[in-house]
Rosetta silent file (secondary structure, phi, psi, omega in degrees, C-alpha in Angstrom):
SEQUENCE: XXXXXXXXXXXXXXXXXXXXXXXXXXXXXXXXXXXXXXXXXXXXXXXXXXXXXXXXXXXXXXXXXXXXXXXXXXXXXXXXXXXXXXXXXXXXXXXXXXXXXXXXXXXXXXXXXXXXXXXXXXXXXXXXXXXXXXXXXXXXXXXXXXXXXXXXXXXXXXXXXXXXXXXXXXXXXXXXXXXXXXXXXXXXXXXXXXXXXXXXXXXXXXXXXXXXXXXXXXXXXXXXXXXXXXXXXXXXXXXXXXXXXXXXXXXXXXXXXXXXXXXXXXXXXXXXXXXXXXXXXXXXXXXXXXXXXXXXXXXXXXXXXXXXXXXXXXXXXXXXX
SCORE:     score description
SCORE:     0.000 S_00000001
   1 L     0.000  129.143  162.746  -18.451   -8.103   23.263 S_00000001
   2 E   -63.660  136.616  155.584  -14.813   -8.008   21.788 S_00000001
   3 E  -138.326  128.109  179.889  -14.125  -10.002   19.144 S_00000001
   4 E  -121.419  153.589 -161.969  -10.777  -11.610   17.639 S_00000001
   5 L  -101.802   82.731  166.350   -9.764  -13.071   14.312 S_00000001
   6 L   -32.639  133.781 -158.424   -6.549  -15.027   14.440 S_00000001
   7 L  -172.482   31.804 -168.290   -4.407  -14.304   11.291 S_00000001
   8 L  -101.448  -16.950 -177.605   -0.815  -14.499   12.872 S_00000001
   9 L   -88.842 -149.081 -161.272    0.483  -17.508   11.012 S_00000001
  10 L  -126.599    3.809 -164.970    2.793  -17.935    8.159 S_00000001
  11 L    15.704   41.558 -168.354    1.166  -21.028    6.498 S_00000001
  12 L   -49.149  -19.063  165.024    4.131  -22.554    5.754 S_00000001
  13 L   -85.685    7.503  162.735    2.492  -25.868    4.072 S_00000001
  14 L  -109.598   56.308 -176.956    0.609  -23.854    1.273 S_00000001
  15 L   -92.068  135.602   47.440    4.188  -22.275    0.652 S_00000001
  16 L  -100.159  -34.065 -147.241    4.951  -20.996   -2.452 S_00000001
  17 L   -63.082  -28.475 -174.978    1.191  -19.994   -2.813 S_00000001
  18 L  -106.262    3.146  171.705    1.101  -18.433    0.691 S_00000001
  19 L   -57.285  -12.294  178.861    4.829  -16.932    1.028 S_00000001
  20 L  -156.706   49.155  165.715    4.218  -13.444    0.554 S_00000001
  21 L  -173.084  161.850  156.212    0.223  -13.153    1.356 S_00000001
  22 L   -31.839  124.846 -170.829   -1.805  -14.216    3.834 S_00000001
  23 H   -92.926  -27.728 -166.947   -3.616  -17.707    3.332 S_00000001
  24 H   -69.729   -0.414 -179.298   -6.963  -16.234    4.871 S_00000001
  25 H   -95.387  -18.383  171.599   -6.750  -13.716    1.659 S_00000001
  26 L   -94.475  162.868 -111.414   -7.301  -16.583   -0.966 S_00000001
  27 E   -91.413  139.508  152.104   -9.952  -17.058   -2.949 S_00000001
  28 E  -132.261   97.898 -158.258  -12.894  -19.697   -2.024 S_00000001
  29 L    86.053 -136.832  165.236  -15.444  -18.820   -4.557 S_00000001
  30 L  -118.107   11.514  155.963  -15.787  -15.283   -5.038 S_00000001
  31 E  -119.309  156.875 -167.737  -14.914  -14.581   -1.735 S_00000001
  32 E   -67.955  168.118  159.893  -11.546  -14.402    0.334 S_00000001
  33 L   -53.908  -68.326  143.740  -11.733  -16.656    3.080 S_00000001
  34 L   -79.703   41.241  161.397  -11.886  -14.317    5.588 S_00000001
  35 H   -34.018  -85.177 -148.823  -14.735  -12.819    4.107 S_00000001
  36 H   -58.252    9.864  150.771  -17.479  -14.731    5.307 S_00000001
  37 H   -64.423  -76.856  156.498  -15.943  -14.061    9.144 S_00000001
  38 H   -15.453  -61.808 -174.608  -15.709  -10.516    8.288 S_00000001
  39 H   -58.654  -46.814 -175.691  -19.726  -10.399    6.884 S_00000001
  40 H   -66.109  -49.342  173.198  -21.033  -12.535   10.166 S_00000001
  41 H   -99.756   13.594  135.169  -19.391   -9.945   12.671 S_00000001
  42 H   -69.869  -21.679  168.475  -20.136   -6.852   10.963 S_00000001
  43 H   -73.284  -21.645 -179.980  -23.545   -8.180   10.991 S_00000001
  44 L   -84.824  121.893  146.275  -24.009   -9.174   14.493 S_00000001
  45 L     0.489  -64.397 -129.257  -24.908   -6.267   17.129 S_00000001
  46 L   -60.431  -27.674 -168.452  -23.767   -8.152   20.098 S_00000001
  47 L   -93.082  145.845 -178.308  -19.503   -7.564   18.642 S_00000001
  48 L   -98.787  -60.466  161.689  -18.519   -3.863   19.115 S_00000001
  49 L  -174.052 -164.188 -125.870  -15.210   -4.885   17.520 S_00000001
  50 E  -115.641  127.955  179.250  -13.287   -6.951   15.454 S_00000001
  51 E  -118.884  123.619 -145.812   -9.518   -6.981   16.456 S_00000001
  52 E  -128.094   95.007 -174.210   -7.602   -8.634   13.783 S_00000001
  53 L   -58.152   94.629  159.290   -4.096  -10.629   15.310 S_00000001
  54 L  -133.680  156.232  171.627   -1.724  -10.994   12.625 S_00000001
  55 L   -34.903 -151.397 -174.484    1.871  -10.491   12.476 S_00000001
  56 L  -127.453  -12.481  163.331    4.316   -7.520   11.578 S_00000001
  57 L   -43.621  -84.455  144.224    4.773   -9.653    8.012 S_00000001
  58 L  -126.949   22.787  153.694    1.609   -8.796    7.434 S_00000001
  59 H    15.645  -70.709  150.607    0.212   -6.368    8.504 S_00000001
  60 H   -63.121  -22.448 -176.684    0.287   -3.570    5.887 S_00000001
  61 H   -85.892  -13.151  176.506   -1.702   -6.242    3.630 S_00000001
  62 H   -88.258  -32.278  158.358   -4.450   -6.641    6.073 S_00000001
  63 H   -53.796  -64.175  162.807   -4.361   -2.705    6.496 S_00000001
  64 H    -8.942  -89.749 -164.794   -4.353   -2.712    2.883 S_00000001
  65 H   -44.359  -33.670  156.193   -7.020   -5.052    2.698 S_00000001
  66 H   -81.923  -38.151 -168.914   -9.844   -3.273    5.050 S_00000001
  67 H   -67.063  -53.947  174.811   -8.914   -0.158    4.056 S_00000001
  68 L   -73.230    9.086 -161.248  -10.225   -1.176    0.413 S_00000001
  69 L  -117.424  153.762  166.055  -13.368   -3.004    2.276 S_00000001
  70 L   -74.993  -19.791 -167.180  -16.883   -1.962    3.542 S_00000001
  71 L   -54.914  148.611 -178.929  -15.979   -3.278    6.913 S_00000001
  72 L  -120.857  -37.210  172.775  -16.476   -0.881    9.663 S_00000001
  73 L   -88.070   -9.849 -170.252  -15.013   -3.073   12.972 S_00000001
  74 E   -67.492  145.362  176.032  -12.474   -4.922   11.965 S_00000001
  75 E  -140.619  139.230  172.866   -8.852   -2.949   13.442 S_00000001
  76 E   -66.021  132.519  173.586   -5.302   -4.675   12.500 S_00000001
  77 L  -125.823   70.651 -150.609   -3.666   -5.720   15.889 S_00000001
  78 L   -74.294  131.752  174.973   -0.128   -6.556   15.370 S_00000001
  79 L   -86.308  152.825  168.252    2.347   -9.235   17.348 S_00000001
  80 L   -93.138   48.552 -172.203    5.383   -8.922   17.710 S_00000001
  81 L  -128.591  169.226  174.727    6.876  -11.494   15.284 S_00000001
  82 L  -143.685   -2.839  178.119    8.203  -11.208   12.177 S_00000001
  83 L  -152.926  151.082 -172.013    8.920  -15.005   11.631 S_00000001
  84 L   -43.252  -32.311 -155.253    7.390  -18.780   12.252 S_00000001
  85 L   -98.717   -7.767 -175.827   10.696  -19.413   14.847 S_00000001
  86 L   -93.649  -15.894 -170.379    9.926  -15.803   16.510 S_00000001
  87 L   -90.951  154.731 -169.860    6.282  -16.556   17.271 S_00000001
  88 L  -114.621   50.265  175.169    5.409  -17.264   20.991 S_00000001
  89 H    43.587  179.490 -166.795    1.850  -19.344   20.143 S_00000001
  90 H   -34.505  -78.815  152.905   -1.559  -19.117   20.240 S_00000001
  91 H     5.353  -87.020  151.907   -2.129  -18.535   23.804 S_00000001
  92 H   -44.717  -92.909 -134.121    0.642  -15.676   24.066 S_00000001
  93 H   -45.390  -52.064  177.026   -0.651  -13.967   21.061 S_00000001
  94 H   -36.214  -80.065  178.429   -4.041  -13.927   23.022 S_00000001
  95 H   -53.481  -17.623  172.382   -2.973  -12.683   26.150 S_00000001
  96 H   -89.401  -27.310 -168.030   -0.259   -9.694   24.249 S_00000001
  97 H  -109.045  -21.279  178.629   -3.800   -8.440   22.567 S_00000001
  98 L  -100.742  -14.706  153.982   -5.906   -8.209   25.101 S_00000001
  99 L   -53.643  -52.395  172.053   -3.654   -6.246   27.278 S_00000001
 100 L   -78.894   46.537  150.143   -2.510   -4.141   24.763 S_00000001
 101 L  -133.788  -14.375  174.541   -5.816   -3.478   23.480 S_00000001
 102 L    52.903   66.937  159.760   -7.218   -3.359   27.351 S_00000001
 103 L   -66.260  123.725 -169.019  -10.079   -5.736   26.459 S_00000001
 104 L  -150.552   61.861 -178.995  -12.206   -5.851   29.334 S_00000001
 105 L  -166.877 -161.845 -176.117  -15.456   -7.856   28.573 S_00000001
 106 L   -66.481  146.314 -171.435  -17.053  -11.195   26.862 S_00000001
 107 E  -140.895  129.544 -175.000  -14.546  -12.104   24.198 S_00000001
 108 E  -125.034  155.627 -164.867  -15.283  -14.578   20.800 S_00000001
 109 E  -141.548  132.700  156.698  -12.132  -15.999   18.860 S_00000001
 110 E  -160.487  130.333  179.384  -11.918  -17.555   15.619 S_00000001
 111 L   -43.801  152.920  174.079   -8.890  -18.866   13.576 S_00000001
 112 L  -132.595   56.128  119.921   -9.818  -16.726   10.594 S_00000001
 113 L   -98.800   -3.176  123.787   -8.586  -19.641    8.216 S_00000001
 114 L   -31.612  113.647 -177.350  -11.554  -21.051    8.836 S_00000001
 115 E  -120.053  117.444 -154.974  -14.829  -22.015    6.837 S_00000001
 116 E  -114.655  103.011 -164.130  -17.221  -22.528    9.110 S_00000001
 117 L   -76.247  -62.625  166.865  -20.952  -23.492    7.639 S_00000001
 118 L    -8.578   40.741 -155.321  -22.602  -22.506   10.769 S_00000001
 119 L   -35.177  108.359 -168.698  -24.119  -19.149   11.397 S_00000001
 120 L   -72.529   19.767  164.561  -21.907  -17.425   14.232 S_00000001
 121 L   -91.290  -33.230  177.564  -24.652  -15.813   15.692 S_00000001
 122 H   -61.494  -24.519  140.963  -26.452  -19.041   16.446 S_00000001
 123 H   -49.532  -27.318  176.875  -23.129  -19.456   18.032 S_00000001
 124 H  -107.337    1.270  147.948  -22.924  -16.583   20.271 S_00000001
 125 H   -56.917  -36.195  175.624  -26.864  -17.281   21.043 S_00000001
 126 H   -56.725  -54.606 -176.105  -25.234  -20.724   22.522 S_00000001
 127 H   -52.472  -60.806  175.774  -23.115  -18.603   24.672 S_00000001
 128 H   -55.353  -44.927  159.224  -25.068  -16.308   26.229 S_00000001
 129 H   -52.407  -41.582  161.174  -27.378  -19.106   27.206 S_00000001
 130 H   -60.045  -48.030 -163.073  -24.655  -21.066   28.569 S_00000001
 131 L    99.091  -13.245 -148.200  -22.908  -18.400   30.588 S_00000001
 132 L  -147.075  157.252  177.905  -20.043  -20.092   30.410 S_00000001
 133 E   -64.381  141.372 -146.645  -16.932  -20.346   27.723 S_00000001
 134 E  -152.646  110.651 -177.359  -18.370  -22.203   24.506 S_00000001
 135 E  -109.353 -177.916  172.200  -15.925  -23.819   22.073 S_00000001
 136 E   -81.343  108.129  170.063  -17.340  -25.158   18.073 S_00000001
 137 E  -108.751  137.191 -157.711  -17.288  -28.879   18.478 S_00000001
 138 E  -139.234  121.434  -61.168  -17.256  -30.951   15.106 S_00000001
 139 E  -176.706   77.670  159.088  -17.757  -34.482   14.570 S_00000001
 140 L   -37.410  -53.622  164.729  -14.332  -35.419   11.990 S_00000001
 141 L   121.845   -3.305 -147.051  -15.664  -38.683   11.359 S_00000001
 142 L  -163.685  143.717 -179.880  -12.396  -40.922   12.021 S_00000001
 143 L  -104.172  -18.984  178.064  -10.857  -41.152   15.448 S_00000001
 144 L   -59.289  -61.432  177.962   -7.642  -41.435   12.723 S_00000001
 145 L   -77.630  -23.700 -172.128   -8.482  -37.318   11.680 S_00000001
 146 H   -75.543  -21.326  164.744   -9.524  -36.706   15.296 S_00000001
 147 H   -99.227   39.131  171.912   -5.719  -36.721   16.181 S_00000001
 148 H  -122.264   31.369  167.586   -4.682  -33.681   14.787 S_00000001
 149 L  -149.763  171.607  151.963   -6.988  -31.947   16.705 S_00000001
 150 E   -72.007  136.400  178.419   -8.557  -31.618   20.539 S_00000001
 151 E   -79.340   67.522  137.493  -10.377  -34.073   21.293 S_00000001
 152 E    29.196   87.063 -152.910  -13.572  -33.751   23.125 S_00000001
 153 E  -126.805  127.039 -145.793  -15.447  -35.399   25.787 S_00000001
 154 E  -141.536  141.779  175.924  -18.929  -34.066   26.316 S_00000001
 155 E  -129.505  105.677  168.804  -22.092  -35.164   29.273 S_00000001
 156 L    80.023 -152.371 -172.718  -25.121  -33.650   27.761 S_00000001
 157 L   -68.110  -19.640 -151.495  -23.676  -30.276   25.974 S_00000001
 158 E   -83.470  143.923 -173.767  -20.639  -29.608   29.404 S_00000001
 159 E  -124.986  142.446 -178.282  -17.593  -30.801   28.085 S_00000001
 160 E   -82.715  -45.481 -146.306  -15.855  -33.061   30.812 S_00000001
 161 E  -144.351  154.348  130.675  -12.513  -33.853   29.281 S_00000001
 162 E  -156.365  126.433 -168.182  -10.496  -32.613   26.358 S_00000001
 163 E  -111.509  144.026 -160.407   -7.089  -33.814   25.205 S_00000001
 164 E   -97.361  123.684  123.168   -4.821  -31.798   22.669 S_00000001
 165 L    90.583   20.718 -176.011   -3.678  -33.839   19.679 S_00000001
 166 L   -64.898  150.768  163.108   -3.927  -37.555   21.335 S_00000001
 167 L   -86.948    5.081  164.312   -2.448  -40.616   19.633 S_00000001
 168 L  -150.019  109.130 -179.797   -5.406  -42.483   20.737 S_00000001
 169 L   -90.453  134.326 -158.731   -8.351  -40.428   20.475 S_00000001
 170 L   -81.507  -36.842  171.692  -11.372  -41.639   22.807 S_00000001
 171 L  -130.297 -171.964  154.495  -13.695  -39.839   19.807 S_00000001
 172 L  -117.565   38.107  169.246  -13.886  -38.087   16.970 S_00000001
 173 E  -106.612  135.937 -149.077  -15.451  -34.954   18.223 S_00000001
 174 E  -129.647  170.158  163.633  -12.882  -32.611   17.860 S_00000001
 175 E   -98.900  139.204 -175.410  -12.726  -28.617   19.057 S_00000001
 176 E  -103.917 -161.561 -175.306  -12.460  -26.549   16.666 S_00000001
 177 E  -121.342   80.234 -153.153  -10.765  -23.061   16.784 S_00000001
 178 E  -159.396   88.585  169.530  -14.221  -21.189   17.326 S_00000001
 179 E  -152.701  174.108 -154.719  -14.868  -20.342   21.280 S_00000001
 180 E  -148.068  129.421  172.205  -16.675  -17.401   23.256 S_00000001
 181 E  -136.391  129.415 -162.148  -15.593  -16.624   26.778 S_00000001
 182 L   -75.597 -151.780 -154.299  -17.427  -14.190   29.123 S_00000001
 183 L   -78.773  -21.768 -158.861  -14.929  -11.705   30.774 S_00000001
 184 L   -75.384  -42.366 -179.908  -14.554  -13.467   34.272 S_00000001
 185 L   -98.736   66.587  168.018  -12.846  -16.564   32.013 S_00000001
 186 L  -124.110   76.037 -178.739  -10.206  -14.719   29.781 S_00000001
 187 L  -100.005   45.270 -153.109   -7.632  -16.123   31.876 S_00000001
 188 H  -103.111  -34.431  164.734   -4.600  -16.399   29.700 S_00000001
 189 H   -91.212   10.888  137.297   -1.842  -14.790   31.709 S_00000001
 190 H   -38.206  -50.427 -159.154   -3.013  -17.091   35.130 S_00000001
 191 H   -47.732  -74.063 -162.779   -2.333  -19.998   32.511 S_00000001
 192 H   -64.467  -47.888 -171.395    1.062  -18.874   31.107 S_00000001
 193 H   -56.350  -33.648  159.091    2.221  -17.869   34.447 S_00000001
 194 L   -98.679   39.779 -175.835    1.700  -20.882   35.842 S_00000001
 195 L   105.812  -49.967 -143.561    3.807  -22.802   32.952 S_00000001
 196 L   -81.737 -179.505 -152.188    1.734  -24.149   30.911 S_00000001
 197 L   -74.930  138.559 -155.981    1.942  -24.486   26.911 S_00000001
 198 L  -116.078   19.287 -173.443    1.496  -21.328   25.123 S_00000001
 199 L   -93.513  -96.109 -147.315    0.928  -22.643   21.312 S_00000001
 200 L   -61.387  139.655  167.358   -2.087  -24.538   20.659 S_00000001
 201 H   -50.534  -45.186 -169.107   -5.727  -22.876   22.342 S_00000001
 202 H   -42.832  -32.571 -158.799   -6.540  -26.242   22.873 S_00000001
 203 H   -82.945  -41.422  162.653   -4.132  -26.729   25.609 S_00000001
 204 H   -75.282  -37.264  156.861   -5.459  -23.640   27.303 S_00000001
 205 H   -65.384    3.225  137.235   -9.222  -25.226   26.936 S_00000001
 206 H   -58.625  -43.383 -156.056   -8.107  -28.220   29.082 S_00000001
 207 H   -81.790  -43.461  163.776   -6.915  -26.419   31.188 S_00000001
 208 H    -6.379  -80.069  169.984  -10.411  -24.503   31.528 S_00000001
 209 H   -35.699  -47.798 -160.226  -12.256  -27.438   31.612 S_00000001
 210 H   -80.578  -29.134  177.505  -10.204  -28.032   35.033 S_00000001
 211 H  -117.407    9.514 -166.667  -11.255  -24.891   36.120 S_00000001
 212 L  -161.537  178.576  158.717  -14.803  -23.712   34.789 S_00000001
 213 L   -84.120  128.930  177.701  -17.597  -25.094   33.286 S_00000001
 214 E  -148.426  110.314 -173.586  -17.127  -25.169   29.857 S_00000001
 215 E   -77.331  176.860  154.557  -19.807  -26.052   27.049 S_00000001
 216 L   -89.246  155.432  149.941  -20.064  -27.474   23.366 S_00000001
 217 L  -129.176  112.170  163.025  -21.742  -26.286   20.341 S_00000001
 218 E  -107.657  153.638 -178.020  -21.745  -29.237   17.903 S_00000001
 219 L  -140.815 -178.567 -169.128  -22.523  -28.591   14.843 S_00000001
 220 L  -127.870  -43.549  128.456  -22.868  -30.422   11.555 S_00000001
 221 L    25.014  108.011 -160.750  -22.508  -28.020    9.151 S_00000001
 222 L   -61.337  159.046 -178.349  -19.306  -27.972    6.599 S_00000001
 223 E  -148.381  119.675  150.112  -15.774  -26.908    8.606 S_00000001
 224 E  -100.043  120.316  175.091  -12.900  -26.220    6.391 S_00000001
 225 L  -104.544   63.765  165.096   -9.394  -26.047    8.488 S_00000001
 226 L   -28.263  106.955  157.812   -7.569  -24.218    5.312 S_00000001
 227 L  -158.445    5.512  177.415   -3.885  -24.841    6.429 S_00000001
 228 L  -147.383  146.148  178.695   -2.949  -27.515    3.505 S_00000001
 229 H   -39.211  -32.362 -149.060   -2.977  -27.335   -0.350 S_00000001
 230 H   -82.434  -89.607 -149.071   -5.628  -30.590    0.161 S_00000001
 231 H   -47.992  -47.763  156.124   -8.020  -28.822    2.309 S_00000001
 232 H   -38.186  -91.820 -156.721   -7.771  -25.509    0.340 S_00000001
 233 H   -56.197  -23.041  166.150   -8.754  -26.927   -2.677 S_00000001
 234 H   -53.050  -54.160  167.703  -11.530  -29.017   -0.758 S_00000001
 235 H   -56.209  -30.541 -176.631  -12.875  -25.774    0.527 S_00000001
 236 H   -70.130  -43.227 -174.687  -12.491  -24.346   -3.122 S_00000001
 237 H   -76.859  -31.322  124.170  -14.547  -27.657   -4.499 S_00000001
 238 H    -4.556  -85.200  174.895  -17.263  -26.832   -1.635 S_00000001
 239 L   -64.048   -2.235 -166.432  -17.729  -23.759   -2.621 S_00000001
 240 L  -129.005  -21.094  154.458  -17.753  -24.047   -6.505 S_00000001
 241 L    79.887   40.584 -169.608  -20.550  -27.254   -5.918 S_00000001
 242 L    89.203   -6.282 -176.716  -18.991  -28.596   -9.391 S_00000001
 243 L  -109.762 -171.919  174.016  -19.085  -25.559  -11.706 S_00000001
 244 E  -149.832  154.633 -153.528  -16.702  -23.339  -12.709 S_00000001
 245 E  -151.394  130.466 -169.515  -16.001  -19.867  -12.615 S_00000001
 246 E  -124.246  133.441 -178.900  -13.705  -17.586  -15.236 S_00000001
 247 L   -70.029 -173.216  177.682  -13.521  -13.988  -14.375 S_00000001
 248 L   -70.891  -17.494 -160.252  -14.789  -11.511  -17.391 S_00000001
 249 L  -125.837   29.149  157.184  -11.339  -10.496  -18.470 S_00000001
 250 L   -98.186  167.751 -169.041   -9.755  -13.681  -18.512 S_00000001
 251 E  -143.481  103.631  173.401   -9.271  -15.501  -21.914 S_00000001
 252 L   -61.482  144.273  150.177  -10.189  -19.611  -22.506 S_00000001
 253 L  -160.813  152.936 -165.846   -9.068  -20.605  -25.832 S_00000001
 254 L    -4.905   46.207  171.277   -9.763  -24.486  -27.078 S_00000001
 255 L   -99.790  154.058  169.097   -9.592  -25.451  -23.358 S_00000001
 256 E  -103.608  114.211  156.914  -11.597  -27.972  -21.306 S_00000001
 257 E   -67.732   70.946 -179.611  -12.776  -26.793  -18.329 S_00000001
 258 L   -45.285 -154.498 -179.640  -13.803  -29.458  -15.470 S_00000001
 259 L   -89.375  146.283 -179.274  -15.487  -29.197  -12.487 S_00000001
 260 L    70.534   50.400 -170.456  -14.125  -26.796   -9.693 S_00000001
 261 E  -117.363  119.236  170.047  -11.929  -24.645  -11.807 S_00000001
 262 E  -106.139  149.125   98.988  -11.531  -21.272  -10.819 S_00000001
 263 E   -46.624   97.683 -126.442   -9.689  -18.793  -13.165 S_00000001
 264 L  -125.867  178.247 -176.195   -9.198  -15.570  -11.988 S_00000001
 265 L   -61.563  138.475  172.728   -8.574  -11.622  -13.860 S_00000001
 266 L    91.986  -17.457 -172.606   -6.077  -11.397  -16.315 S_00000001
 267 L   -89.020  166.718 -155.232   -5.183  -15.168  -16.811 S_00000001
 268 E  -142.536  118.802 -175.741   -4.906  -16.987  -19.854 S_00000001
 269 E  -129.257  136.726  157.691   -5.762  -20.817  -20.516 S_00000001
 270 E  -123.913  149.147  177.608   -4.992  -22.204  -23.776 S_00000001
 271 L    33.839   53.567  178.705   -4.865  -25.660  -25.448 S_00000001
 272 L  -147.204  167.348  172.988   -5.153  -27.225  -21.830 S_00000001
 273 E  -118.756  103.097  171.524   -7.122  -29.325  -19.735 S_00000001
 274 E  -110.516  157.375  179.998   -8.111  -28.344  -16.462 S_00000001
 275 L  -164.037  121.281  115.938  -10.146  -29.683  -13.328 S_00000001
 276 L   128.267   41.779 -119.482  -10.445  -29.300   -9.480 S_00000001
 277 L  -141.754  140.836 -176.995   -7.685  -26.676  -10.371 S_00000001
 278 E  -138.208  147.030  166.491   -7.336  -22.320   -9.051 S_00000001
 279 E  -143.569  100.765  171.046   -5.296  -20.095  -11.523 S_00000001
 280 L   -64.104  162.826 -148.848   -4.370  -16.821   -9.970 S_00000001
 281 L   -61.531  154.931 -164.433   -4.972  -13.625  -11.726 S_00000001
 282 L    12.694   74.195  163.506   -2.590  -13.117  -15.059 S_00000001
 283 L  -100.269  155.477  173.427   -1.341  -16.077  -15.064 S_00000001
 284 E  -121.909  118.075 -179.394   -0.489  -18.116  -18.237 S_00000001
 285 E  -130.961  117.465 -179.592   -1.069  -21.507  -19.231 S_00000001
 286 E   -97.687  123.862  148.037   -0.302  -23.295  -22.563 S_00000001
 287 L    62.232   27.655 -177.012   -0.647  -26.860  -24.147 S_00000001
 288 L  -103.047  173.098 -177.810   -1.039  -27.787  -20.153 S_00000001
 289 E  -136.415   84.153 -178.378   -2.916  -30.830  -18.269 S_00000001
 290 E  -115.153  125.158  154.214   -3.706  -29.681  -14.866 S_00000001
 291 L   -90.517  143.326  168.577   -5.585  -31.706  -11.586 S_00000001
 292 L    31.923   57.554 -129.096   -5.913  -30.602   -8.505 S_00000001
 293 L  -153.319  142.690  160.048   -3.062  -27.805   -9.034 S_00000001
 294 E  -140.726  133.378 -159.252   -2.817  -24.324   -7.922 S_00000001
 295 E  -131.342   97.521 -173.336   -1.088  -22.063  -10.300 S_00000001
 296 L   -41.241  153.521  164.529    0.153  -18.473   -8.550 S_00000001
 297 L   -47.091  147.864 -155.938   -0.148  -15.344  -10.357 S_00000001
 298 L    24.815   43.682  152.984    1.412  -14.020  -13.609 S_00000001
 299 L   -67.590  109.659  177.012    2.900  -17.657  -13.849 S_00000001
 300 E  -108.686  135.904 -170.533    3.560  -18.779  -17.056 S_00000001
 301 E  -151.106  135.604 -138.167    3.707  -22.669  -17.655 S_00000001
 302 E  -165.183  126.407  164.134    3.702  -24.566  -21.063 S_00000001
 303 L    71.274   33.046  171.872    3.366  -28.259  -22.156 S_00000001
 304 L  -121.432  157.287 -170.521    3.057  -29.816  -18.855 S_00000001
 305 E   -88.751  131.831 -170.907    1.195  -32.626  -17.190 S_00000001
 306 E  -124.933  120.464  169.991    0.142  -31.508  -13.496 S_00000001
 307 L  -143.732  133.404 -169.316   -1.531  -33.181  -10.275 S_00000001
 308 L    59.828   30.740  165.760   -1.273  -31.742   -7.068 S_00000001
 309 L   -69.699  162.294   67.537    1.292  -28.527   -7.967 S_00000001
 310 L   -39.810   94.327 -164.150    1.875  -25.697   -6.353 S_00000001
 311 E  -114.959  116.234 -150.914    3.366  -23.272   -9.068 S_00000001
 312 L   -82.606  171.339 -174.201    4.637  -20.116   -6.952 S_00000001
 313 L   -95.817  137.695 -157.351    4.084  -16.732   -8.323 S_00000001
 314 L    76.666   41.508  150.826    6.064  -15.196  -11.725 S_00000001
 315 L  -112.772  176.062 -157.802    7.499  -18.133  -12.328 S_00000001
 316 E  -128.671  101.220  174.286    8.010  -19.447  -15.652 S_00000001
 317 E   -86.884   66.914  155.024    7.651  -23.603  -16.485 S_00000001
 318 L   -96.914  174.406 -177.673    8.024  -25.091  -20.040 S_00000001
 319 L   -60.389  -41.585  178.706    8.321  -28.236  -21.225 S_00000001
 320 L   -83.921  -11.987 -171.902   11.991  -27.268  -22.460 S_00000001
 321 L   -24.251    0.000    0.000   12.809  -25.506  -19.151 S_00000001
């Protein structure tokens, strides 16, 4: 089994923080995001290896980024975009990698901005017992939340129905971007060839459904969809369970530190009050008040009150500004 990590977008809503990196490279904890994707399929047997779709943007930083790593499968697989209005969706991106990579077996996919609670072997145990293409199905909670996602219509585990993105969602079991297809169903240029929409996966798992058997895995399990400042720091407050975490070489001085604060190497918090709050590495903050705030690297910012920023990185904020 093949396996690939979607990494092609541009995250344009956690822009400044994500304009010139990767969003699946920041920090949740003490690990990047796609870390814990990374750890789960170098650990499993069953993937020979890990082909990793991102763009021509970035590219050298994900070379970069293995290349300083233990990982032994992951290989950079590059599209042919260089911008959000240049890319030709999910779908395509699919169907451009496994030709050009001449994938020719069982295939597992996962957005790799995802944090995913789940162990993905007990996922790819689902599969192989099914037989059949196997998406992550997840239980939102809100029929409200469920329509920014596909929606899900399931008889026993077989999912009957699924609609991308409805304005009246029948549930709130939603698909997630997590599925396993043996080799017989990697059908992505029949799909595009016959028309049909080449962004969202979902739109290609309808069309499945119409043509295969296609099962659920629900799970219960936390799911982070990292693609907004909110959810980021949700995944950040997840992961930090209420604590807070200052690297060794960073320097506190007559600061309060709330809950969910991360602080990273080189930065500097003084006279400030922070909480539910990430400060990339040498960054500076004086005489500040910051909630729910992400503050970019070597950023310096002085005397200000903050909730919900985004303060991109090397810039410079005072109060007299």
């Amino acid at each position: 089994m093949n396996a690939v990590v979607l990494a092609g977008g541009y995250a344009t809503r956690l822009w400044p923080v994500t304009r010139n990196r990767p969003k699946m490279f920041l920090p949740v904890g003490e690990r990047a995001v796609i870390d814990r994707i990374f750890e789960a399929l170098e650990a499993d047997d069953r993937v020979e290896e890990v082909y990793v779709s991102t763009n021509e943007r970035f590219a050298a930083d994900f070379e970069t980024f293995l290349a300083d790593s233990d990982y032994e499968k992951p290989v950079v697989s590059v599209e042919d975009t260089t911008g959000e209005d240049e890319k030709f969706g999910v779908v395509g991106a699919l169907a451009q990698l496994v030709e050009r990579e001449g994938i020719d077996g069982d295939l597992f996919v996962v957005a790799g901005d995802n944090l995913i609670g789940f162990d993905l072997s007990d996922f790819l145990d689902s599969f192989e017992d099914n037989g059949s293409p196997t998406l992550a199905a997840y239980d939102v909670g809100s029929r409200e939340k469920a329509s920014s996602y596909g929606v899900i219509d399931t008889k026993g585990n077989r999912v009957v129905a699924l609609e991308e993105k409805p304005d009246d969602p029948p549930s709130s079991l939603v698909s997630i971007a997590c599925y396993a297809f043996p080799r017989e169903s990697i059908r992505f240029r029949e799909y595009l060839q016959a028309g049909n929409n080449p962004d969202e996966p979902g739109w290609y798992l309808r069309w499945l459904v119409e043509h295969d058997e296609v099962y659920a895995f629900p799970f219960e399990d936390v799911w982070f969809d990292i693609g907004s400042p909110e959810s980021y720091l949700e995944a950040v407050s997840w992961a930090l369970d209420g604590e807070s975490v200052v690297a060794d070489d960073a320097a506190i001085e007559d600061s309060d530190l709330g809950a969910d604060v991360h602080v990273m190497s080189g930065a500097t918090v003084t006279d400030s009050e922070l909480s539910g709050s990430i400060v990339f590495s040498d960054a500076r903050i004086d005489d500040c008040t910051a909630r729910d705030s992400i503050v970019d690297e070597g950023t310096h910012i002085e005397g200000l009150d903050l909730s919900g920023a985004l303060i991109g990185a090397h810039t410079k904020i005072t109060n007299d500004s």
